[in-house]
N, C-alpha and C positions, 0 to 999 in steps of 0.2 A: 408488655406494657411496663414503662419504668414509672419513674416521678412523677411529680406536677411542677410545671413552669406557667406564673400566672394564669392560673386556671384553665392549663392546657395540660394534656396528659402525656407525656413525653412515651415515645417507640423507639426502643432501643432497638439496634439494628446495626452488625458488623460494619456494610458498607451502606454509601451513601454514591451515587452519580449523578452530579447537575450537567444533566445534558442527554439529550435523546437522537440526535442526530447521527450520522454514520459510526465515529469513533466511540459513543456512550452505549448506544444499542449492543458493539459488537463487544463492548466491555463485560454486557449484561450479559451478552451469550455466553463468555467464557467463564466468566464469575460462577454461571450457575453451574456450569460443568463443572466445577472445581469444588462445589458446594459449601460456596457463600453463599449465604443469605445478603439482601442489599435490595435497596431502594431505588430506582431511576424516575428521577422526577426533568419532564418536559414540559418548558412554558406555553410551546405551539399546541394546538388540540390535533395535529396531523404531522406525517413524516414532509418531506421536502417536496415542495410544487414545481422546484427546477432542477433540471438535467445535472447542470453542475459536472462535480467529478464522474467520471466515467469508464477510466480504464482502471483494470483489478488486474495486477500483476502478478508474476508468478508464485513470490513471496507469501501473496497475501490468497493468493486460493488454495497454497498447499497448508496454511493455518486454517484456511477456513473447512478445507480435507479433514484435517483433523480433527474437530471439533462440527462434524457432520452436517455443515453445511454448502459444500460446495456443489453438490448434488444441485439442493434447490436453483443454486444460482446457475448453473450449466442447462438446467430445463428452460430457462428466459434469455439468457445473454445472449452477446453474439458469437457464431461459430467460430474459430481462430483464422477458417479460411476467410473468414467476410469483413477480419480489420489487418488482413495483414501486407498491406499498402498505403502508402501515403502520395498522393499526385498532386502537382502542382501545376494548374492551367490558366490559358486564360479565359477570360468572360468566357459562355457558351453558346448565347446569343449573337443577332448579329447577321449581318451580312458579311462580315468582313473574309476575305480569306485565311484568316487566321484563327476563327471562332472553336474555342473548343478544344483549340490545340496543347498538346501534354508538353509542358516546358521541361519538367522534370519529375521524377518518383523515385521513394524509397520503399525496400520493403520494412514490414514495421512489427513490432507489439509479437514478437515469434514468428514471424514472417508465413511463407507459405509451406504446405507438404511439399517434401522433395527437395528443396534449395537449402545450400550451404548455411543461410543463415536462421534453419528450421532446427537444425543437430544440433547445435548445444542446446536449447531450449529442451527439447524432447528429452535429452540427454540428463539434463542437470537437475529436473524437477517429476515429483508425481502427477503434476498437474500443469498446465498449460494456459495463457494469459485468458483474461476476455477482457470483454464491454460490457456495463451492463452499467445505464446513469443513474444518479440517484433515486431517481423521482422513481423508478421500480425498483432498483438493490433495496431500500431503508424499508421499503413496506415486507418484502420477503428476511430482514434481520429482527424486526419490531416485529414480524409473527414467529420466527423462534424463540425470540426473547421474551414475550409472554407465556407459550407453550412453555418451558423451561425456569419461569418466574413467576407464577399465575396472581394478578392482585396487586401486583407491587412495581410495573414498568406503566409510570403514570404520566400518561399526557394530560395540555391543560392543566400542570400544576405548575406554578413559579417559585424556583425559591428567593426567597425575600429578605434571610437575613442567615449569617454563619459568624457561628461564634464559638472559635477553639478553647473547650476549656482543658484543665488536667487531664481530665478521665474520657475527653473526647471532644466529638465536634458536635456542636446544638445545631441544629437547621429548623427552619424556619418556613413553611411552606404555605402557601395559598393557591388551594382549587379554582377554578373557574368559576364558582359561586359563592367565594369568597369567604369560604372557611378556612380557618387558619390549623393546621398541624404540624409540631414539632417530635423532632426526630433525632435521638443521637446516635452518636456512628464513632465506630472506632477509628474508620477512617471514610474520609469524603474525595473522592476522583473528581475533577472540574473540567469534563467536556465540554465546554458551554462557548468556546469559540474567546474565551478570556474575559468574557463580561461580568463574572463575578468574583471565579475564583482565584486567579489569575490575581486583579489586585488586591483581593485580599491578604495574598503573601507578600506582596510589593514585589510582585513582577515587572518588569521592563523590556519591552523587546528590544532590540539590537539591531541593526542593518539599516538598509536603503527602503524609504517608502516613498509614494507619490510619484511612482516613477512611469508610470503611463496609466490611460483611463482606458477602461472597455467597457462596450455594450454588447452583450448576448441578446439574442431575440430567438426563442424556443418558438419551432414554427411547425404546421402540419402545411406540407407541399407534396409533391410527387416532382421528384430530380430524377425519374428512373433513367431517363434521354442523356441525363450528362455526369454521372458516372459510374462507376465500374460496381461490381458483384465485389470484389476482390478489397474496394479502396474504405476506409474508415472516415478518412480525412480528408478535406480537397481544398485545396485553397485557390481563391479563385485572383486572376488579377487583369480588372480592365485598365489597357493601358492609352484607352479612350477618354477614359473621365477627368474634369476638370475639378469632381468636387474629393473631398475630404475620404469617403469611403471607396477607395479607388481597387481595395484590395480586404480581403476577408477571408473566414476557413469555414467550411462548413460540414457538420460533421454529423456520422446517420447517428440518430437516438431510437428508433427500435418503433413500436416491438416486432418488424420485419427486420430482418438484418441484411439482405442482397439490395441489389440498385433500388427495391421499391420500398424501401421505407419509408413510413408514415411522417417519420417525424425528427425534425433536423434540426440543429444549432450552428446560428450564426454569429462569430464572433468579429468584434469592428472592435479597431484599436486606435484612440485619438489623443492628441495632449491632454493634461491635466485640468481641468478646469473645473467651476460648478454646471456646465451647457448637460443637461441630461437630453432624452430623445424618446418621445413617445411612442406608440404602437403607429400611431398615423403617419407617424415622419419617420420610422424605419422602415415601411413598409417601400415607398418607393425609392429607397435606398439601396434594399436588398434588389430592385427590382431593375436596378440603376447599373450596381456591381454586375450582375448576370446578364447586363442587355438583354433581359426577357419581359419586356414590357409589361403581357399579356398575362404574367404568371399566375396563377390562382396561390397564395397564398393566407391563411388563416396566422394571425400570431396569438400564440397561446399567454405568453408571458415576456414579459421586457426586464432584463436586471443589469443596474449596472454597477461597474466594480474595478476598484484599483490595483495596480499592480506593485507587488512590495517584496521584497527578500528579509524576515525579521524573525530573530529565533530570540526567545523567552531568556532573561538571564539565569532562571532557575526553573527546576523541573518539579520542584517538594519542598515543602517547609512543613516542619512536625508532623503533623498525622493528616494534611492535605497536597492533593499532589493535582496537575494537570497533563493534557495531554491531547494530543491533534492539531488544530486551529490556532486550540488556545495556548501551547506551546512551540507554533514554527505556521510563520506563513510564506507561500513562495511563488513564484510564475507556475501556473498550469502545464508548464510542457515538462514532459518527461513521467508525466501520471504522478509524481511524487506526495500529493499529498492527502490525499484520503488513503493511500496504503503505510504512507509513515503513520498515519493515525491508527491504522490495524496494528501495526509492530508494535506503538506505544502501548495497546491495550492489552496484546500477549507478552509482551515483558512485564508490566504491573500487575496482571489478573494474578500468574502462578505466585507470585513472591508474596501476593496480600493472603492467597490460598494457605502458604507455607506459614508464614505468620500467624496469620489466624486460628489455623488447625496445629499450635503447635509446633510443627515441625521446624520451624526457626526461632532466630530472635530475630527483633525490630529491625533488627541494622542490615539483616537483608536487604530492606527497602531501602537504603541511605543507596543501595547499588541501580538505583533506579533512574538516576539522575546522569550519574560520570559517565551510561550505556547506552542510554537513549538520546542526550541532550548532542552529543557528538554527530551523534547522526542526523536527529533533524537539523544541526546544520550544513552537514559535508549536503544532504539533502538538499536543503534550500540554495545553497553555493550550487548545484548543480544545474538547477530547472532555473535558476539567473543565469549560468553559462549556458545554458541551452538556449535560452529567448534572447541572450547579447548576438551570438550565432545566426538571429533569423535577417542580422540588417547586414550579414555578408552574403546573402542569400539574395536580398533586396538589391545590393551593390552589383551582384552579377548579373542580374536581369539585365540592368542596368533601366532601367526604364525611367525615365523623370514625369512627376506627378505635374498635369498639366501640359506639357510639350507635345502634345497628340502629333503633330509632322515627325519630329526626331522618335517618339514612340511609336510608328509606325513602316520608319528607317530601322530600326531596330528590329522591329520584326521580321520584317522581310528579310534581313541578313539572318537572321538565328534558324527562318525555315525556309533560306534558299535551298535548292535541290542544286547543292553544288560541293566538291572537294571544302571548302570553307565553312557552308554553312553545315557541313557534316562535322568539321573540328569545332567549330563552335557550340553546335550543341552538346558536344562527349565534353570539353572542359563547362560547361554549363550545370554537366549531371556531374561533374567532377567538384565541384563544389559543394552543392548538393548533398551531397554521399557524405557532407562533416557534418548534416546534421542527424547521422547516426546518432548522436549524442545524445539526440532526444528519444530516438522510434526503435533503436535497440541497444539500450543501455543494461547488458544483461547482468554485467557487475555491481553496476549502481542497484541493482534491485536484489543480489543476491549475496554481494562478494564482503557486507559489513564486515565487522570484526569489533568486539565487545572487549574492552579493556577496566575490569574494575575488579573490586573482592569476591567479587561471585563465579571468579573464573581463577584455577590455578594455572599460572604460566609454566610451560615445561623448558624453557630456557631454549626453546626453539625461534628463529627470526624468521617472518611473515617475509614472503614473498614480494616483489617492486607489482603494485598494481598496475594495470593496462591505464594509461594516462585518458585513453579512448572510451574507456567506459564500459565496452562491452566482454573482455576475455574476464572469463571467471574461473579460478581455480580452484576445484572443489581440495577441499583438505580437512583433517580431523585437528586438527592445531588446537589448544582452548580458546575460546573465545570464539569459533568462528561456528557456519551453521554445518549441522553433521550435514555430511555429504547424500547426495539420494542414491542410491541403487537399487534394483527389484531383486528380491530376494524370495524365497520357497520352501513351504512345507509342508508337507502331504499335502503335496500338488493344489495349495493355496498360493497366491505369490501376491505380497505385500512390499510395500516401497520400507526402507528403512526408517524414514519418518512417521510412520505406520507402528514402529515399536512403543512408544510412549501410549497408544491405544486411542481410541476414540472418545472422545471429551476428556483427555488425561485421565485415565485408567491407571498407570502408574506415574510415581514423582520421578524417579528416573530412572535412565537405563543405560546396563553395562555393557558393553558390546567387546567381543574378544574373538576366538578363534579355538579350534580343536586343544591348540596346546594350554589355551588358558583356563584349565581348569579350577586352578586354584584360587584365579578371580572369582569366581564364579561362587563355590562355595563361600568365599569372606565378603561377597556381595551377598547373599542369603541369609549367613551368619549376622549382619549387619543390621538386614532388615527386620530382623528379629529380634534385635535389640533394641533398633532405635526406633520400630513402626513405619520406618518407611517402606514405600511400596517401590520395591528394586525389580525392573526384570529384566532377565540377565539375556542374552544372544551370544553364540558362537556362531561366525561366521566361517562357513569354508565353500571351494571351488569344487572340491575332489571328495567328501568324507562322504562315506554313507552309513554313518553313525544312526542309530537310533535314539541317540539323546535328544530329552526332549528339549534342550535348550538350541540345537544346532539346528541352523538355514543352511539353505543351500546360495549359493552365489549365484543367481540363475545365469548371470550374463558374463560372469567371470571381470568385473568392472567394480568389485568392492576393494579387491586385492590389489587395485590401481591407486584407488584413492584409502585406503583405510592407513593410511602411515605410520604404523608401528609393524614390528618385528614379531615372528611368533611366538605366541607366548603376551603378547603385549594388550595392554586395554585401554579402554576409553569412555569416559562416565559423561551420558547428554541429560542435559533437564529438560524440564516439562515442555520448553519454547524448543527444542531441535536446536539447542545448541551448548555445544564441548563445552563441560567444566575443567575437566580434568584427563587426561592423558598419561599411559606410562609405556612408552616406546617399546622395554622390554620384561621379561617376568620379572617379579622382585622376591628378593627374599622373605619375606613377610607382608603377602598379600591385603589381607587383613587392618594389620596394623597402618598401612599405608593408606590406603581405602577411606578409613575412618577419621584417620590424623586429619587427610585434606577436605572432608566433609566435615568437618568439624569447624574447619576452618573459613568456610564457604559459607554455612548454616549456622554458625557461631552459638552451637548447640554442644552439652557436655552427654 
């Protein structure tokens, strides 16, 4: 308990988070593993009532690995074999001769076992994508986050008022019974979707808004009759219909994950307007698009919402920062945006931990902004070129809204059983196949690259990206993410991203090889001086060293990617990824070591 502010007793308290929804929750997880103390205050008395985001990428379950929750969410999600298709048909209903029929598929989200576009995945990560929507991920991160915070992750409280002074940030808080408490914070995070904190820095978004309307309609139905075990997504398209919703995706929400799931998401995409759609007027909409007259459908919830490309002009100002929503909004395809709001939270939790505990100065966090704000936009630039992508998708159908004769000319040429209608459908799926862009984008989700003070450059030049999205090269370069390999120790075998420990157990780690001894010791030497928690690894393919710092290479795939020379080292932080890099041994290991963390942590 600090001061009094008009007869209010002020609770001082490191952080502060206005926001409880996916990116505030998962801030709170790692905050506490890092052990901050901090506050999350949420206006809603309950986590999310809709689906919402739904895919959890690779990125973001090997963070959620680390920080011990990826467990819980693998016991609910769905299996990788049960989202890793995408089909595109039409209506299912129907008498027609066409009813039902596969226009085209991709595989998707790490594809299947066994197929070419399963290896890298497998390959690149300790963990592997799911599904899992809102409306159950928030309630399994809000019960870690109270386990791990007990008291202090408060729904039902709104903040009301923030005011930065010198020595910190005042907040301002009202319960749901309409008590007022104040709270200062050294520093305050603004999850809150940019409703408060956001302008209070004088934020601005950027980009394209209003650029098309949709409506969701969360539904409990049984589609097990029209689609696959295998398929996540399906898009449906009658090219029967005269009205407006002629075409739509529909997509499983759990919590069965094969053809019978309970519970499905329908998205309908319309011009801009104020025309919203009730539960009564979607119902035979949906019922309209499916040619399923008959369907039993229940709709749980109706939301509608626009679509917009706009990233924040700033990411921080003084001792308040944002992040998720409230820093990048973007089209829904390509999963991008509840897991840039993961990233955002594991780049800021460690740097506010180092800060706070010491181990930096302030200006670590100025590196908060140049690292993350890049990315949610190459992000948001992305899932806009993914959804421009869907009207050359539209174009090859060809199909015209309303022309039911010529749209049924059309069919019957795409599924004649003839020389023709066999080339027609391969350039059909030939198109098609460009919106990898969206269903496996395995670069976009792993291949970033952090360019600010928090990373030393080794005077090495990055690689030409895959312009397609999907090739990812793993490498130790700074600034990029350490690469994953399984690696072994008395017959334990842990991924290399597994070094850093379970809820950041250490601040960071040296990683070298048999010849790098002398890292090793001036990384101990170090940590001994400076308090920081170093642990070191020697990695080798062949040694069968008893030291206890050396792994074994289980798969002989460290030595592919680890890009320095023997002798050579590589220093990762708390987030799994390269600070620092020395290709070959130096003459003054030590010295070297310390210089560039010095420089990074801007600490004497």
């Amino acid at each position: 308990m600090g001061s009094i502010s008009n007869g209010v007793p002020i609770i001082d308290v490191p952080v502060v988070i206005v926001g409880g929804g996916g990116c505030g929750l998962t801030m709170s997880v790692f905050l506490s593993d890092l052990g901050v103390e901090h506050f999350l205050f949420e206006k809603h008395p309950g986590t999310s009532r809709l689906p919402r985001a739904h895919y959890i990428n690779q990125r973001s379950m090997e963070i959620f690995r680390q920080h011990n929750v990826a467990e819980r969410i693998q016991k609910i999600s769905c299996p990788t074999n049960n989202l890793s298709q995408t089909d595109w048909r039409t209506a299912p209903g129907g008498n027609s001769p066409w009813a039902g029929r596969l226009l085209a598929s991709l595989p998707s989200f790490g594809a299947y076992p066994g197929t070419p576009e399963r290896e890298p995945y497998q390959k690149d990560g300790p963990e592997l994508p799911t599904n899992l929507p809102l409306i159950r991920l928030e309630p399994v991160i809000r019960q870690v986050a109270e386990e791990r915070n007990p008291g202090r992750v408060l729904f039902s409280h709104r903040v009301e008022e923030i005011d930065e002074q010198s020595d910190g940030v005042l907040v301002t808080v009202k319960s749901s019974d309409g008590t007022l408490a104040k709270y200062r914070a050294q520093y305050l995070v603004g999850a809150d979707g940019g409703r408060i904190v956001g302008p209070k820095i004088g934020v601005e978004l950027e980009g394209p808004e209003n650029i098309r309307k949709f409506v969701s309609a969360y539904v409990r139905t049984d589609m097990s009759k029209y689609c696959g075990d295998h398929t996540l997504i399906t898009h449906f398209v009658n090219p029967d219909s005269k009205e407006e919703f002629n075409h739509g995706a529909m997509i499983k929400m759990g919590p069965t994950w094969d053809r019978h799931s309970e519970e499905w998401v329908f998205h309908y995409e319309y011009p801009v307007s104020d025309r919203k759609y009730t539960a009564e007027e979607l119902l035979p909409r949906i019922r309209q698009l499916l040619r399923l007259p008959e369907q039993e459908i229940e709709i749980l919830e109706v939301t509608h919402w626009i679509l917009e490309r706009r990233v924040a002009t700033k990411y921080s100002e003084g001792r308040l920062f944002i992040a998720g929503d409230a820093a990048h909004r973007r089209p829904p395809l390509t999963g991008l945006g509840l897991n840039t709001a993961i990233e955002d939270a594991n780049n800021l939790s460690w740097k506010l931990a180092f800060v706070l505990n010491g181990r930096a100065k302030p200006s670590l966090l100025d590196t908060y902004d140049p690292e993350r704000r890049p990315i949610g936009r190459r992000n948001c630039d992305w899932a806009y070129l993914a959804y421009n992508n869907t009207s050359v998708l539209q174009a090859a159908m060809g199909f015209i809204p309303g022309e039911i004769d010529y749209n049924k000319m059309r069919l019957a040429h795409l599924f004649e059983d003839s020389p023709q209608g066999k080339t027609a459908r391969y350039h059909l799926q030939r198109v098609f196949n460009t919106q990898d862009i969206e269903f496996l984008a395995h670069n976009i989700e792993l291949g970033f690259i952090y360019l600010s003070s928090a990373v030393i450059p080794d005077g090495t030049v990055a690689p030409k990206e895959d312009p397609g999205g999907r090739i990812y090269i793993p490498m130790t370069r700074p600034g990029h993410r350490l690469p994953h390999t399984w690696i072994e120790r008395d017959q334990k075998v842990i991924s290399t991203h597994d070094l850093v420990g379970s809820g950041n157990k250490y601040d960071l780690v040296l990683i070298t090889d048999e010849a790098g001894d002398q890292w090793i010791q001036a990384a101990h030497a170090l940590a001994k001086k400076s308090d920081l928690r170093i642990r070191t690894a020697a990695i080798s393919a062949y040694s069968k060293s008893a030291s206890p710092d050396l792994y074994h290479d289980r798969d002989d795939l460290w030595s592919k990617v680890r890009g320095i020379n023997d002798g050579g080292a590589i220093l990762v932080r708390p987030d799994n990824i390269i600070i620092w890099r020395s290709l070959t041994p130096s003459k003054d290991c030590g010295r070297e070591l310390e210089r560039d963390l010095q420089t990074v942590l801007n600490i004497s």
